[in-house]
N, C-alpha and C positions, 0 to 999 in steps of 0.2 A: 504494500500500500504506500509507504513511503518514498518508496522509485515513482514510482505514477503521481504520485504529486511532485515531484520533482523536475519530472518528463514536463508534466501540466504545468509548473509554474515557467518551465524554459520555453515550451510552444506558447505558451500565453503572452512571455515575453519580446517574443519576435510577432505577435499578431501584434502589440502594444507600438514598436517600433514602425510599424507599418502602416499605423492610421488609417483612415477611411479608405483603403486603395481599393479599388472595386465598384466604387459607386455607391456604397454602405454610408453614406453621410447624409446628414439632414434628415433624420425622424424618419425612416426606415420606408420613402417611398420607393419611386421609382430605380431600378437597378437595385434592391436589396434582396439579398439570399434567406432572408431569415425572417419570420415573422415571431415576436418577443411576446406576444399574448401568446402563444402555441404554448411558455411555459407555465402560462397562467395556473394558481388555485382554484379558480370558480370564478361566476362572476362577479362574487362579492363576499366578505368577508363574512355574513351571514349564510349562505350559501358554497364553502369553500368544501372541497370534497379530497383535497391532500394538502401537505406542507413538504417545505425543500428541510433537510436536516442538515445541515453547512457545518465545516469545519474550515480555517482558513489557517496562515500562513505562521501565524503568531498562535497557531492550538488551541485558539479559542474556537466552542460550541455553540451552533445557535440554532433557532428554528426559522428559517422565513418561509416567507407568502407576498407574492402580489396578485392582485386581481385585475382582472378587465375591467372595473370600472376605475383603475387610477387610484387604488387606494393599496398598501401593503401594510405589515405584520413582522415586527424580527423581534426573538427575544433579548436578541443584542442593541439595537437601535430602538424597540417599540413601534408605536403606531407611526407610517407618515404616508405620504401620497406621490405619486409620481407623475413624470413624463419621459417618453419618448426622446433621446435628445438625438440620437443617429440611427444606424441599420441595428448595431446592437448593441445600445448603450443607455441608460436612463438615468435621467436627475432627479436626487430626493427630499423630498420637501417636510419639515415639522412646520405646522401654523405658519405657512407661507413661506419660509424661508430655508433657502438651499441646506442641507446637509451634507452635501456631498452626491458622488456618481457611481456606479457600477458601470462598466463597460469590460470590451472584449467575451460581451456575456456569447456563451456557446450554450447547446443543450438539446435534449429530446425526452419530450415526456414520455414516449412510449417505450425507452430504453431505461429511461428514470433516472436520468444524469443534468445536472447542470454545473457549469463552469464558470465564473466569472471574475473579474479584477475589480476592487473597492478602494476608492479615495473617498473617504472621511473626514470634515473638519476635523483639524489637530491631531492626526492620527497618521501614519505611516501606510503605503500603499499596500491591500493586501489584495491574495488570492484564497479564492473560494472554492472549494470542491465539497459539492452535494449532492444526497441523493433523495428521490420519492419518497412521501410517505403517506399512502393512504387515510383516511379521517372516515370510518366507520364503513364505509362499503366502497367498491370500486369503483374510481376514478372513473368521471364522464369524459367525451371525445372534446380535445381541447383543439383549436381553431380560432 
């Protein structure tokens, strides 16, 4: 397990240096490979039917969730709301105000993996590697 986040954090870091190449920039229209609701929880936090189980870079444990309506869940961060900022990247918001981004997000809910890189106010750049976790019955088709 430790080699594969290792591997993960060095492929993360060459997609890192490589920026939007592809046409992945600007809010995940046109030319983007990846649609970032596909990792959605549900459409809402009332309605959420798994969570991501995350571990990151510095061994700390947490639960997230975002949902398709713009709203997520971390037991590291707490409650905040998002946007789209590129093809796969998002900025996080408490009460209006930036928190910080995840980008370089990769993933597939059907495989039950997701991958991503976290800049934090005041906090060091981390990576994240997580996996599915069902919430009482199985996961509805995410789109």
């Amino acid at each position: 397990m430790r080699v594969f986040k290792i591997v993960s954090i060095l492929v993360l870091s060459v997609f890192l240096g490589l920026g939007s190449i592809g046409g992945c920039g600007g809010g995940g229209g046109d030319g983007c490979d990846f649609n970032i609701l596909s990792l959605a929880n549900g459409p809402n936090a009332l309605q959420a039917d798994s969570l991501w189980d995350c571990e990151n870079t510095l061994d700390e444990m947490y639960e997230f969730s975002i949902f398709a309506d713009g709203t997520g869940a971390s037991t590291g961060i707490g409650v905040f709301t998002w946007e789209q900022t590129g093809c796969r990247s998002i900025e996080l918001f408490q009460d209006g105000i930036s928190i910080g981004d995840d980008f370089n997000i990769d993933g597939n809910f059907d495989a039950a993996f997701l991958v991503y890189d976290e800049q934090l106010t005041d906090r060091p750049v981390t990576s994240a590697d997580c996996e599915l976790v069902a919430i009482g019955q199985p996961a509805s088709s995410h789109e």
